[in-house]
N, C-alpha and C positions, 0 to 999 in steps of 0.2 A: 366468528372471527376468522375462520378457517380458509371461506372467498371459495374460491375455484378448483378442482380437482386437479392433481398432479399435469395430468393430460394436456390442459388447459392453461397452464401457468407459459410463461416466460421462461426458457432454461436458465437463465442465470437467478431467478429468484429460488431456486432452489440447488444450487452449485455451491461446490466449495473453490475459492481463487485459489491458486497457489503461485507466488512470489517467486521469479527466477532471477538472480542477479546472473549474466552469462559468463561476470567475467570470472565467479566462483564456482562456477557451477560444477564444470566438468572438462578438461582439459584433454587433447588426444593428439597434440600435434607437439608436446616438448616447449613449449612457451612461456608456462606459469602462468596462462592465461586462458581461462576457460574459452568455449567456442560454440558455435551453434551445432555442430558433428557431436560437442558430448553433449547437449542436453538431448538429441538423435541418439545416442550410446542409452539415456538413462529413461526414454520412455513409456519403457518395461516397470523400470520403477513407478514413475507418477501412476499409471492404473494400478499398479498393486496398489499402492496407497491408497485410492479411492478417490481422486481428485476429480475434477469436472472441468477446470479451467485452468490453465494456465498463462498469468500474466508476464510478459519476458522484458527485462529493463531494456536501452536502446543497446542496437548495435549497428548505428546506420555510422557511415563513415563520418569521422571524427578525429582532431588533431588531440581527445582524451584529456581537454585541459579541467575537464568535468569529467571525466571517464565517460563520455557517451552524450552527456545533455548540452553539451555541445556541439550540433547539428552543423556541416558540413555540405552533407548532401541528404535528404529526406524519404530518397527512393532507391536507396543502394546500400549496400551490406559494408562496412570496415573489413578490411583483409582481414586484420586480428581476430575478427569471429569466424569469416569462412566468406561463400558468396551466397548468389542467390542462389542459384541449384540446389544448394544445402540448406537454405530458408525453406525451396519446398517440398524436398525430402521430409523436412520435419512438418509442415501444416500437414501432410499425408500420411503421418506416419502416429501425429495427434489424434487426427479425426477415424483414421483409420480403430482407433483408441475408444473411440468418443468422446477424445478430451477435445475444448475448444481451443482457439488461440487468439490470445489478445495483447497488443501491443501497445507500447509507452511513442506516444505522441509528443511531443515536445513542441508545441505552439509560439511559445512566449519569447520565445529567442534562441539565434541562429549561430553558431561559432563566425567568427569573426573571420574564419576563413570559409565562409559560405560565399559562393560566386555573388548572390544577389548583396549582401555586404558590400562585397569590395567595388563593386558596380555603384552601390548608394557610396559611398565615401570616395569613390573617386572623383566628385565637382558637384558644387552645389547646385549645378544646371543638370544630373542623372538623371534618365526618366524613373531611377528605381529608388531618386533621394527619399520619396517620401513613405518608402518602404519602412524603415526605421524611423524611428523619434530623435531628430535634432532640432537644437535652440539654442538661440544666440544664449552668449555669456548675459549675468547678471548685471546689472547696474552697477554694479562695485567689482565687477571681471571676473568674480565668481562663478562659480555652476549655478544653472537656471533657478534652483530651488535647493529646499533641504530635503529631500530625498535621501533615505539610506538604502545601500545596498547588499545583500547576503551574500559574504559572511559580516563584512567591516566594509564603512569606508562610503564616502558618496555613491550617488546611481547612477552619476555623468563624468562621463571622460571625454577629456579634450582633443580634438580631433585637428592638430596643426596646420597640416594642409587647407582643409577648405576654413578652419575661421571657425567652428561651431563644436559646440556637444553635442556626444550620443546619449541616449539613456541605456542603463544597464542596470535593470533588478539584481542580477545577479553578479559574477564577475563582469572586469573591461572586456574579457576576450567572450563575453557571448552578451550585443547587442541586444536589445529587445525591439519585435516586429512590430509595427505600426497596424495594428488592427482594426482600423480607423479605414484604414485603405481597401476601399474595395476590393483590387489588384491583389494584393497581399490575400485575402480572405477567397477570392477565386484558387490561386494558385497552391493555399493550403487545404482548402477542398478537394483538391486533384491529389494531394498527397494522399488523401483520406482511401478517395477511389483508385488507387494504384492497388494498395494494399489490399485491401476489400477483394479487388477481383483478384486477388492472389491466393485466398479463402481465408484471411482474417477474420476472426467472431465480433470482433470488438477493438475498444482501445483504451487508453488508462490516460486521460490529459494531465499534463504536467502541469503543475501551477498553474490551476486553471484559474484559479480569483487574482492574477496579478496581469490577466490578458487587456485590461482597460485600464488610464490611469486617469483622471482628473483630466480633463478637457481646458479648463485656465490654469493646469500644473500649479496647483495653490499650492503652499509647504504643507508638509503632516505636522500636528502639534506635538509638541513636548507630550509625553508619556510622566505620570507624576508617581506611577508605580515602581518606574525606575530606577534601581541601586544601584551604585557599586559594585562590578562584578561580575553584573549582567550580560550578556550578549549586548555588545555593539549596538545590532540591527535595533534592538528593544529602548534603544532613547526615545523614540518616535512613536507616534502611533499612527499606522500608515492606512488612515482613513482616506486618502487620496489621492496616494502612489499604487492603491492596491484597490479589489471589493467595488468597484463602480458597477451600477445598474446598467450598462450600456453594454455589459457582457453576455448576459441574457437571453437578447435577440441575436448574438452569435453565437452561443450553445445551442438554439434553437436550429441554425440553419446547418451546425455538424448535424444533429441531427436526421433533417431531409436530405445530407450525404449518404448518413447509413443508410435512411429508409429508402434509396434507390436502391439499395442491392438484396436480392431476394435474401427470404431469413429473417432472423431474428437476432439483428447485430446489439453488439453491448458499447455502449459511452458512458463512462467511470469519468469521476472527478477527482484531482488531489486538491483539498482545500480545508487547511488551517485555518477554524475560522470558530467559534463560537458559536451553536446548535443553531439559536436565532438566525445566525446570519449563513452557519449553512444550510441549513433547508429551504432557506430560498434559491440553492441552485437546483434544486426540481425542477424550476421553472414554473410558468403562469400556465396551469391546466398542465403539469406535466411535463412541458416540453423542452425541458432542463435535460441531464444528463439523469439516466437512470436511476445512477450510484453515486453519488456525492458520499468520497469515502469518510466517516467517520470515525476521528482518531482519540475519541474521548477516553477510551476506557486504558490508554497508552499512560494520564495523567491524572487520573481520577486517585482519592486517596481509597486506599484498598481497603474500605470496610463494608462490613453489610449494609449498614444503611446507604451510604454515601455512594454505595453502586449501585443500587434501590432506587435512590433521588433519580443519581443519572440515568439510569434506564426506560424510568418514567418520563423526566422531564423529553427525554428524547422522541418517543413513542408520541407523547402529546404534542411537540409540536410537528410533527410529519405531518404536510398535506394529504387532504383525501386523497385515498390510490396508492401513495408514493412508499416503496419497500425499503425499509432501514437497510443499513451497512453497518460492518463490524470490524473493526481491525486490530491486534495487539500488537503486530510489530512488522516493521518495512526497513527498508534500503539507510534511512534517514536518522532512525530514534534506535536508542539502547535496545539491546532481545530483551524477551520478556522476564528469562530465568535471571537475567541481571538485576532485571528494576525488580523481582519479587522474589527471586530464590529458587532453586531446582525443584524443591517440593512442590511450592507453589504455583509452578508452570502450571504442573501437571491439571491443577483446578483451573487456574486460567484458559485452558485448554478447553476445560468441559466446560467449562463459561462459553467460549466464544461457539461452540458449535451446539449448540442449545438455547442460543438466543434466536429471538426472530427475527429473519436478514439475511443475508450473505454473508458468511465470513469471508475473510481474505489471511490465508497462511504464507508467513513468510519462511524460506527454502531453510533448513537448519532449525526452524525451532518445534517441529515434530520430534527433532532427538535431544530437544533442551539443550542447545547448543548457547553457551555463556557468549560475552563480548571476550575479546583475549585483548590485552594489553597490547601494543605495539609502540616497540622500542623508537625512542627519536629518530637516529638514522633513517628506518624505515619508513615513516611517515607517507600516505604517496596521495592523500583527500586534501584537497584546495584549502578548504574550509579549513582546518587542522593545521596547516602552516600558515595561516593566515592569523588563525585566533588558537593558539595552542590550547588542547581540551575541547576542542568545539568540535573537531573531525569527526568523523562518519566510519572512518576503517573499521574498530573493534569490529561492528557489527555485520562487514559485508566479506570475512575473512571466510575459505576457500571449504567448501563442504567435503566433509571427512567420508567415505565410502567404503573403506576398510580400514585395517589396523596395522597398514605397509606406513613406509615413507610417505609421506605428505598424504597420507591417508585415502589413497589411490587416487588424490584428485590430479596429478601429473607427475611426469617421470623427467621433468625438469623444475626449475628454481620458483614456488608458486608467488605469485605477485606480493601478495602479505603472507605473514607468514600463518600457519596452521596454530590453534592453541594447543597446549601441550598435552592438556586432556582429551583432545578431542580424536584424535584415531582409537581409542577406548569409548569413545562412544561414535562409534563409526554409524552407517546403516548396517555394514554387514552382520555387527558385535550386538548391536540391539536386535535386529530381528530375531538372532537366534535365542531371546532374551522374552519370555511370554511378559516377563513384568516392567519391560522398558514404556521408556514415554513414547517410543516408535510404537509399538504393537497399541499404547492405550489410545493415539492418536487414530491410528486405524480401525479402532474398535470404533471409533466412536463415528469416523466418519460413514462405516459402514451400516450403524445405527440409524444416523442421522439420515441415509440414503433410503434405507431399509423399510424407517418408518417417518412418513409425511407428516405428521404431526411434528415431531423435531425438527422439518425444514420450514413446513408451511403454515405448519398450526395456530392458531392465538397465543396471545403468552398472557396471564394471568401470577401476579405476586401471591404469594399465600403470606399471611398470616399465623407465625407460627414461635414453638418456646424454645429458645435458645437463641442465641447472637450467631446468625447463620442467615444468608442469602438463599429463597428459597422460591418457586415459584412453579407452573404447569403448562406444558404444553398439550395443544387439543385439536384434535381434527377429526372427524368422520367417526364421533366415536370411540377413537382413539386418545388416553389420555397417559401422558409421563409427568410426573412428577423429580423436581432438580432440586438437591441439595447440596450445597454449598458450606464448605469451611474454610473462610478466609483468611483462618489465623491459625497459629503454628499449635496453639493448645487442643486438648479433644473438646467437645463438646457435645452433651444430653440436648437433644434436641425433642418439643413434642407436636404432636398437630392436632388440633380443635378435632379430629374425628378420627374413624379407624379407617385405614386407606385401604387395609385388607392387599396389601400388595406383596412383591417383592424387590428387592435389588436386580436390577438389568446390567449395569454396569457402577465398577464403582473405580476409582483413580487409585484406591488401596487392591491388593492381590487377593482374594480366597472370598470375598462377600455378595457374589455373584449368585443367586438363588436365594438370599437371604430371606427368608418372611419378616414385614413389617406389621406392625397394627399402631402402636398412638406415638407410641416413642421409640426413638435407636441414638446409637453413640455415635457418635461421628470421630473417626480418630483426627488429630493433627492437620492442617493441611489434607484434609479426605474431601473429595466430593462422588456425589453417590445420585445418580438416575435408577428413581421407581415406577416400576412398572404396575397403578392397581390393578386388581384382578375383580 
């Protein structure tokens, strides 16, 4: 199961992603607003850490009604983060690194003050009307359909002037593009190769399953899972606002954008969607996006088994070829230490970089960085004043780096605020700390680098005593053994034979060298890589 030798792989099938929000990241001009010059400040960091990629959210010019995913202009830098000069100080300063660099794509919709917008809404005779999705009112003056849109609220907004609806997956103020149009689909391929020849590795498409919508715009049906309480969006079930097969052959031709540029570029997917229906964005023979990110284990119930099921079911339905993804947390969902506890990171951790795949690390949860409350007043996520509880800030609040005022991420007022615990758990505070989640995180990425079996190897379930997730990775030879305790109590765990090994790493302090043979304790929330001998 092990396939191709290091040498011979894809770089990103053996990378670990690392997640940059810009506008948390790192701050150096007094704004409260991180910038492309600090994540240039912190590059020193990303290779101590051991990363291989770095994914960077948008910072193309934007009126921020989205903070960034409202697209403006496609090939130009927002003052707020810096310019281009400073864009490529840092690809040179990545690769100079060996990190890669891969960018968030925004396909699906344009801010509303993007030139080609205002050009389609200014007369129904534009040559760029058919850039965007308009339609006449409904038979009764309503919006075309029932279409909902994220966060609350219809997908069409009424457009007084010329007489028609726009569609809008998302907010009013960011249209969605008409992907239908040839026109439209040349000129975001050129976006692609802008980038590209800029020395881009790759890109990360944004809601990549909502780029095709239903062709007779039929309504979505009623959702019968639906409560009370629920997310808005979730009345529906948008079998035909979203998920069309017609997307396909347009991931196919991003694609032969990257493959004009020498190298070995990467095309990520973000897609919410149910295992079945995501691995069909592989595509037919492959020609899908790389990485169709997989966000299951973000919502899986945290038991041995039931992350067993999921790991399997997953594994099993992958096309031949096609390399899993791994994700525990992003820009969008709670951190991890929130959904499972600080203990618990630290195993969720050794989870995600011991599976077979790519992981993708989001900025902050290397030092188990919680969600932090944010007061009403401060509120500043769309979503969140839209549908209160439903926002997105907790998670995307400003990376702590010391144990100063706003935890050295700026020397002015940070956009959200810092949690209160967190310049105690700084980078500076954990490193010097052998037994932080910072140092286990580094261990293990250095592990996983060190030895190919952890990145490339097979992965095989074991069969073993005790209620613990457990399993092997193997390659050339080469074999580790992962134990897993998913739950807060200790647990006697045994294994059908003697492993003859020892402990490599464990998420507990002192058990590194340990000799195994049939059985070991597993304390509390422990997870433990064995090494046989």
């Amino acid at each position: 199961m092990g396939g191709k030798p290091v040498s011979e792989r894809p770089w990103w099938q053996h990378a670990v992603i690392y997640e940059i929000y810009p506008r948390s990241f790192q701050d150096t001009d007094g704004d409260g607003v991180g910038d492309l010059s600090g994540i240039l400040e912190r590059v020193d960091y990303l290779a101590w850490l051991g990363v291989d990629a770095v994914w960077i959210c948008p910072f193309y010019p934007s009126p921020m009604a989205d903070f960034g995913y409202d697209v403006a202009d496609y090939v130009g830098i927002d003052p707020l983060f810096g310019t281009l000069s400073d864009f490529d100080r840092l690809v040179e300063a990545l690769h100079r690194r060996g990190i890669r660099i891969i960018l968030d794509f925004v396909p699906n919709h344009t801010s509303d003050k993007h030139p080609w917008f205002e050009e389609s809404r200014s007369s129904r005779d534009s040559p760029k009307r058919d850039w965007y999705i308009w339609r006449d009112a409904h038979p009764d003056g309503g919006p075309p359909n029932n279409w909902q849109s994220l966060p609350a609220g219809s997908a069409w907004e009424f457009d007084e002037p010329t007489g028609q609806y726009y569609c809008h997956s998302f907010l009013a103020s960011q249209p969605d593009l008409n992907w239908r149009n040839a026109s439209v689909r040349a000129a975001m391929y050129d976006v692609l190769r802008f980038w590209l020849y800029r020395g881009v590795d790759g890109f990360r498409v944004d809601v990549l399953w909502h780029l095709i919508e239903d062709a007779q715009f039929r309504d979505d049906p009623l959702n019968p899972r639906f409560r009370d309480g629920d997310p808005p969006h979730q009345r529906l079930l948008p079998i035909r606002s979203a998920d069309q097969p017609e997307v396909l052959p347009i991931i196919a031709e991003m694609r032969q954008a990257l493959n004009e540029c020498p190298g070995e570029r990467l095309l990520i997917g973000e897609i919410y969607l149910p295992l079945q229906r995501l691995v069909a964005y592989y595509g037919p023979n492959l020609t899908g996006v790389h990485l169709p990110f997989n966000f299951s284990l973000m919502w899986v119930d945290w038991r041995p088994a039931q992350v067993l099921r999921l790991i399997r079911d997953y594994e099993a339905a992958l096309p031949p070829g096609a390399w899993p993804s791994w994700v525990l947390g992003n820009h969008d969902q709670k951190r991890v230490a929130s959904r499972l506890g600080a203990d618990q990171a630290r195993v969720a951790m050794m989870l995600l970089m011991t599976l077979r795949g790519t992981p993708t690390l989001y900025y902050g949860d290397e030092l188990g960085l919680e969600d932090v409350t944010i007061p009403h007043e401060e509120v500043r996520d769309p979503f969140g004043l839209v549908v209160p509880g439903q926002g997105r800030d907790p998670e995307r609040t400003p990376m702590p780096w010391d144990a100063s005022h706003n935890g050295g991420f700026t020397t002015g007022r940070p956009w959200l605020p810092l949690g209160k615990a967190h310049p105690a758990m700084s980078v500076d505070v954990q490193k010097r700390n052998p037994e932080s989640m910072l140092n286990l995180t580094r261990a293990l990425l250095a592990l996983r680098r060190r030895e190919p079996a952890l990145s490339l190897g097979g992965w095989e379930p074991l069969a073993v005593e005790g209620d613990v997730l457990a399993y092997s990775r193997t390659s050339g030879g080469r074999r580790f053994i992962v134990v897993l305790n998913l739950g807060s109590a200790p647990k006697a765990v045994g294994f059908d034979r003697d492993l003859a090994g020892a402990i490599e790493l464990s998420t507990h302090p002192g058990r590194a060298g340990e000799r195994i043979s049939t059985r070991i304790n597993l304390r509390g929330d422990e997870g433990i890589i064995i090494k046989p001998t």
